[in-house]
N, C-alpha and C positions, 0 to 999 in steps of 0.2 A: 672282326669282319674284314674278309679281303675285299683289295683291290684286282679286278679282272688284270689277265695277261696281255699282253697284248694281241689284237685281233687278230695277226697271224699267227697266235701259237695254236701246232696242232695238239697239243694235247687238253683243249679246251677252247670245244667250238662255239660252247653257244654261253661268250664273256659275262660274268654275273659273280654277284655276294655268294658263299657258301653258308652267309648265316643264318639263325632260327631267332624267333622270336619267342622269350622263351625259354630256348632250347628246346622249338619243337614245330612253334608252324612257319614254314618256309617265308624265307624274307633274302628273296637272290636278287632281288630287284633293289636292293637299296645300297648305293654305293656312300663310303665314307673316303674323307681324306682325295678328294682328287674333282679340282675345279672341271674338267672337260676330258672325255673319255674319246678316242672313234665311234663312230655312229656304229649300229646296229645294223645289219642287213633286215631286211622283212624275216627270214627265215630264223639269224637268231633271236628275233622279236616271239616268234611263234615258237623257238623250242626253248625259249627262256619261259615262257609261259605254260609250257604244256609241261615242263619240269615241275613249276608251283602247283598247280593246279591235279597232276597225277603222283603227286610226291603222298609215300605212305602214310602220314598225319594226317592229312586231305579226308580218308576214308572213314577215322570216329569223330574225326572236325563235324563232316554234316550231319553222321550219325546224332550227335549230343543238339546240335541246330536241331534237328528233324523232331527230336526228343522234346524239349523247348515248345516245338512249334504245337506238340502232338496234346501237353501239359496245357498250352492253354486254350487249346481249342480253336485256333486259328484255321482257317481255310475250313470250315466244315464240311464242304463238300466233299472231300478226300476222306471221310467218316474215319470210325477211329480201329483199335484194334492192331494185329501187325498189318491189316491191307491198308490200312490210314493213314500206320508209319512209313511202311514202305512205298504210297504215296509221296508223302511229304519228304522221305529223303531223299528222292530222286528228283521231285519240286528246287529242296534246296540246291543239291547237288547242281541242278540245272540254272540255277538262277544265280549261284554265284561262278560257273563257269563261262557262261552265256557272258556275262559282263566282265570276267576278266579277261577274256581274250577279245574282249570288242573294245574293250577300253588299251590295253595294253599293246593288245598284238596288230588287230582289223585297221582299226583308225589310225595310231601307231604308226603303220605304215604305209596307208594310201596320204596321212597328213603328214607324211615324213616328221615326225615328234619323238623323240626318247622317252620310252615308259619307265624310264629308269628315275631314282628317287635318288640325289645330291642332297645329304647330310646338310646342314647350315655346322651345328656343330660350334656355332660361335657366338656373342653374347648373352643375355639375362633370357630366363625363364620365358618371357612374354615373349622377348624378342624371337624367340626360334617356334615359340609354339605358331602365336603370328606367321613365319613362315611356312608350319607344318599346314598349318590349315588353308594359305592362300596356293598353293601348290593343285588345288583342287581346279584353281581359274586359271593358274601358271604354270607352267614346264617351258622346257626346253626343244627348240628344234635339234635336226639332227646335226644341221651346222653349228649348234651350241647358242643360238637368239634364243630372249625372252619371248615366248608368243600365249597366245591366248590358248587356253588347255582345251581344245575342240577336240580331242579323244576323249578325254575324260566326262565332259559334260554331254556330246552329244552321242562316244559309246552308250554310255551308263542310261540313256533317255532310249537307245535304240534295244538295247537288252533288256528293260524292262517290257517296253511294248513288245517282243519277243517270247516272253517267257508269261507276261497275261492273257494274251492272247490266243499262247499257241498248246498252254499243259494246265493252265492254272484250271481251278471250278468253273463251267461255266457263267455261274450267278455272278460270277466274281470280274469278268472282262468284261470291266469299264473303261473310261479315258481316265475315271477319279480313281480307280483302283490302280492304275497303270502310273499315275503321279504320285501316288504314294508308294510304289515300289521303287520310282524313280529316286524320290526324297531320301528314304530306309538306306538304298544302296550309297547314295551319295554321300548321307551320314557315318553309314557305317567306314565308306572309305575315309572319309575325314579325321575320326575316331585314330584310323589304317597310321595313317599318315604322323597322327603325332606319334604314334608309338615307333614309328620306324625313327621318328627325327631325337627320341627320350631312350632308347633301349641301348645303343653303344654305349652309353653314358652309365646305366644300371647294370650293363654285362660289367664293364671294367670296374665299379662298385663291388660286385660281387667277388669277380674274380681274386680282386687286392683283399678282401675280406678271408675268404677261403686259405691264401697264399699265406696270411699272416698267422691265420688259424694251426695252417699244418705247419708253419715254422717256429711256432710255440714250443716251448719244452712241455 
């Protein structure tokens, strides 16, 4: 996982991880190895996000969601068949873009915050997952303060009542369906989070494994 260039280099405008999660669904947002970075302009906030979000993985990611969704019969109104799929993959598609750029990029930058995710990277098991998980209520401003994660909780509340409201079934745009979309997303990002704060640790696992494998006689 790199560390970004600095903010003035031109050959990388919009400063981010090149790594996957994986090795496959984008993770540019998660820096290792470096207590406080320049802030981010609004603009590379939104091409650091329109990167993850339109990056080619992106495209069977919600496919296999849409799939999922179609298996167990969820959102029925969207009936089933390919017109059902291709509902629901454009649902998902919409619902998890809708919230990453309201989380990341929108609030981001009118709350001047870093959407960007600092490694812990250091002590016991509990200790980092603990921070992977309170990262949800905490980030960073752009000045580098601890402050209260207002893009994240109140992106993530704004994208949901967005995306029930505005494509879901109609049966379905409730306040109680709109809290449970809120809940889903805030979980899932949670889920998001320890795995960004556990995966450098399991690439370089792998990797040292691999290395020794091919230096075997």
């Amino acid at each position: 996982m790199q560390v970004p260039p600095p903010k003035n280099d031109p050959n990388q405008p919009t400063p981010g991880s090149r790594d996957r999660l994986f090795y496959a669904l984008p993770n540019f947002l998660t820096i290792e190895n470096a207590n406080q970075l320049p802030p981010l302009t609004a603009g590379q906030k939104f091409k650091l996000q329109a990167r993850s979000q339109f990056d080619y993985v992106e495209i069977p990611w919600y496919g296999i969601l849409a799939g999922f969704s179609q298996a167990r019969k969820s959102s029925p109104g969207f009936g089933q068949g390919a017109a059902g799929y291709g509902k629901r993959y454009a649902s998902e598609w919409g619902d998890g873009s809708i919230e990453n750029f309201m989380t990341a990029a929108v609030f981001t930058s009118v709350l001047r915050q870093d959407p960007r995710y600092y490694q812990s990277g250091k002590g016991s098991f509990w200790h980092r997952f603990g921070y992977a998980l309170s990262r949800n209520v905490v980030t960073r401003s752009d000045s580098g303060q601890q402050v209260f994660n207002a893009s994240q909780v109140f992106g993530s509340a704004v994208a949901a009542a967005i995306s029930t409201y505005g494509y879901h079934p109609r049966d379905e745009r409730t306040l109680r369906n709109a809290a449970s979309v809120w809940g889903t997303q805030l979980g899932l990002d949670t889920f998001t989070l320890s795995l960004k704060e556990f995966w450098p640790d399991i690439h370089r696992r792998f990797s040292r494994k691999k290395q020794g494998q091919n230096s075997s006689p």
